[in-house]
C-alpha positions in Angstrom: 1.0 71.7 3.0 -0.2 70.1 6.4 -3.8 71.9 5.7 -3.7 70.2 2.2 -2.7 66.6 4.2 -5.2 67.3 7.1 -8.1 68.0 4.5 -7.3 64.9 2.3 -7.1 63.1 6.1 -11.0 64.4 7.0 -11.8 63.6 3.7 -10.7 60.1 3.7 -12.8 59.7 7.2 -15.7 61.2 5.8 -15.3 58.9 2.7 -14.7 55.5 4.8 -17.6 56.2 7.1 -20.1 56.9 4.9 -19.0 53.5 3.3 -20.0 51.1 6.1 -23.4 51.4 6.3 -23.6 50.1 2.6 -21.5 47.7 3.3 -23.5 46.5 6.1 -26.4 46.5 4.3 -25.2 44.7 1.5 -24.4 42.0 3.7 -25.9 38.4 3.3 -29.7 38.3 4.4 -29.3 35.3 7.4 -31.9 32.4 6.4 -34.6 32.0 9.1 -36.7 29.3 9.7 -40.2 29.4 8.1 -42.2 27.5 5.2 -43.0 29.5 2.2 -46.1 27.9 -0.7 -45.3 30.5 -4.0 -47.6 30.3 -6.6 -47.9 32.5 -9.7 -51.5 34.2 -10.1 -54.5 32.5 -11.6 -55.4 32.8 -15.2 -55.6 36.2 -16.4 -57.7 38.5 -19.2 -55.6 38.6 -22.3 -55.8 40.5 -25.6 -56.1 44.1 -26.2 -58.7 45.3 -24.0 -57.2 43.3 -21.4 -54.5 46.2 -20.3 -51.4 46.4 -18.6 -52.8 45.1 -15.3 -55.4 42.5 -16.2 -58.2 41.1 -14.3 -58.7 37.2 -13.7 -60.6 35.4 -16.6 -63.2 33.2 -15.3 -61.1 30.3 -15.2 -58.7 32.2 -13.4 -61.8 33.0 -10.9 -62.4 29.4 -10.3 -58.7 28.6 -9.9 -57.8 31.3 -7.2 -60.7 29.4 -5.6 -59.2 26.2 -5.9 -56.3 27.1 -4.5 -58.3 28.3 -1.5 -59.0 24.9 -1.2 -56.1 23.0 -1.9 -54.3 25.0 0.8 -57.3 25.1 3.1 -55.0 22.4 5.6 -52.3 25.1 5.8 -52.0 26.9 8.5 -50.7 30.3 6.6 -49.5 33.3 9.1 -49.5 35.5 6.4 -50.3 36.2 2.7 -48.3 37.9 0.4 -49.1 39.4 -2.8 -47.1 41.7 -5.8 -49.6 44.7 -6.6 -51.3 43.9 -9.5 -55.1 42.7 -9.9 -54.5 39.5 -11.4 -51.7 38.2 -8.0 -54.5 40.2 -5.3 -57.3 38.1 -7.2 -55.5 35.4 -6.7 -54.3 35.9 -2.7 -57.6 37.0 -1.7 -60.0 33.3 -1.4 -56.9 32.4 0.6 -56.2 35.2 2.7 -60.0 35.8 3.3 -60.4 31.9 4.1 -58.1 32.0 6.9 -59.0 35.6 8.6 -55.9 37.0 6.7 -55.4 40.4 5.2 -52.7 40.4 2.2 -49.8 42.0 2.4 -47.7 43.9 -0.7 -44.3 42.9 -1.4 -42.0 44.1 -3.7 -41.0 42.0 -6.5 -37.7 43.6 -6.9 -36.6 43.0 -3.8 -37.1 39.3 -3.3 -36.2 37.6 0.1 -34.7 40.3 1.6 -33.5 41.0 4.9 -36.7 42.5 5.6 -38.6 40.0 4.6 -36.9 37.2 6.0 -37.1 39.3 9.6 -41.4 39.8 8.8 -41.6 36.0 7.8 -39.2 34.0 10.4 -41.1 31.2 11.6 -43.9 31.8 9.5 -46.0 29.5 7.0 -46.5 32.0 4.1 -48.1 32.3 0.8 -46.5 34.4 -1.8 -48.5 34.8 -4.9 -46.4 36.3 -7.7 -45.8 36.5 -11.4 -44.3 33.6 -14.2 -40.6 35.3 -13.8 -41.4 36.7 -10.4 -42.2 33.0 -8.3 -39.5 31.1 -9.8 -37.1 34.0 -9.5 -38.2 34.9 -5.5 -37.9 30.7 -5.0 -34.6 30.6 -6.6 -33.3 33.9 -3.9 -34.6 31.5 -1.0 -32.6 28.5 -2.4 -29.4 30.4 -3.2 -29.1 29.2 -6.4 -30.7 29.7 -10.2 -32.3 26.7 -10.2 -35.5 27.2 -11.3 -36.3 29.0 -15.1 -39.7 31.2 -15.6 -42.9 29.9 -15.7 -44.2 28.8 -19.1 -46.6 32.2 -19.9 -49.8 29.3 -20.3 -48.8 27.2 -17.2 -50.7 28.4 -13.7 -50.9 25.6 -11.8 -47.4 25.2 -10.0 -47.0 25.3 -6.1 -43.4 25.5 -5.2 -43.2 24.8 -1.0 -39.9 25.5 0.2 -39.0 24.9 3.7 -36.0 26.8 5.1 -34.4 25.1 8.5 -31.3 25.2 10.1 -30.0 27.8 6.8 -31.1 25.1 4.2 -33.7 25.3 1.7 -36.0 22.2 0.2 -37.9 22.4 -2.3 -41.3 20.2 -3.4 -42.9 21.1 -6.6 -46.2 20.4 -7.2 -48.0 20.8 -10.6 -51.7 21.1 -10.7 -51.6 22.3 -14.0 -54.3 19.5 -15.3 -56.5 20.8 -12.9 -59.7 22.2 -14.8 -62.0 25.2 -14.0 -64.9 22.6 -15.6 
């Protein structure tokens, strides 16, 4: 009897121990300071020989390079991008405009800890995906705010800038711009 009640003892230490860690890191990211400009990829190749990872169209070309230019006053520390053709298309006029290399990120795991840590005091650009921008704006915010991008519509720029543990949020839409 007191080895069946010393077992079940160690067991219940093995069991609560192993516990905290996932607790711990299941804990409430802390918000850190830092400006974050999210936009969802330029216009893409579509129909059937477009694939599963499509290329920019040639509007999409000449929008990636707009955006180059619209944020060319932005001082951006980093550039992020999900790893697909279309978002790296996008990221890379930016990133190679201001001496940047882009970096992956995860699109299931938006705002992480990890992320937060990498970006603190930062002025980012995180190019994404219709559900993926809205979605990584809305884990910044707190909130569900924000609903998926309209699959035609390429031309918002969410900046959301995190101080003090708040988040505000200016939406831009460019989506009259033209490629002509």
């Amino acid at each position: 009897m007191k080895k069946t009640i010393l077992l079940c003892t160690l067991l219940l230490a093995i069991i609560s121990c192993k516990d905290t860690p996932k607790a711990t890191a299941q804990a409430a990211p802390v918000s850190l300071d830092a400006t974050y400009y999210l936009i969802r990829h330029a216009d893409k190749m579509r129909g059937p020989d477009a694939g599963s990872d499509p290329e920019l169209n040639d509007a999409g070309k000449q929008r990636a390079q707009f955006w180059a230019e619209e944020l060319s006053d932005v001082d951006f520390d980093a550039v992020y991008s999900t790893d697909y053709k279309r978002t790296l298309a996008t990221a890379q006029p930016t990133a190679d405009a201001q001496a940047l290399q882009v970096n992956l990120y995860d699109p299931t795991h938006l705002y992480d800890a990890e992320f937060q840590q990498e970006t603190a005091g930062k002025t980012v650009l995180v190019v994404g995906h219709s559900n993926t921008t809205p979605a990584f704006v809305n884990a910044i915010l707190g909130e569900n705010k924000y609903d998926e991008i309209d699959d035609a519509l390429y031309g918002y720029l969410y900046v959301v800038t995190v101080k003090n543990g708040s988040a505000q949020v200016e939406l831009k839409d460019f989506n009259d711009w033209s490629a002509e």
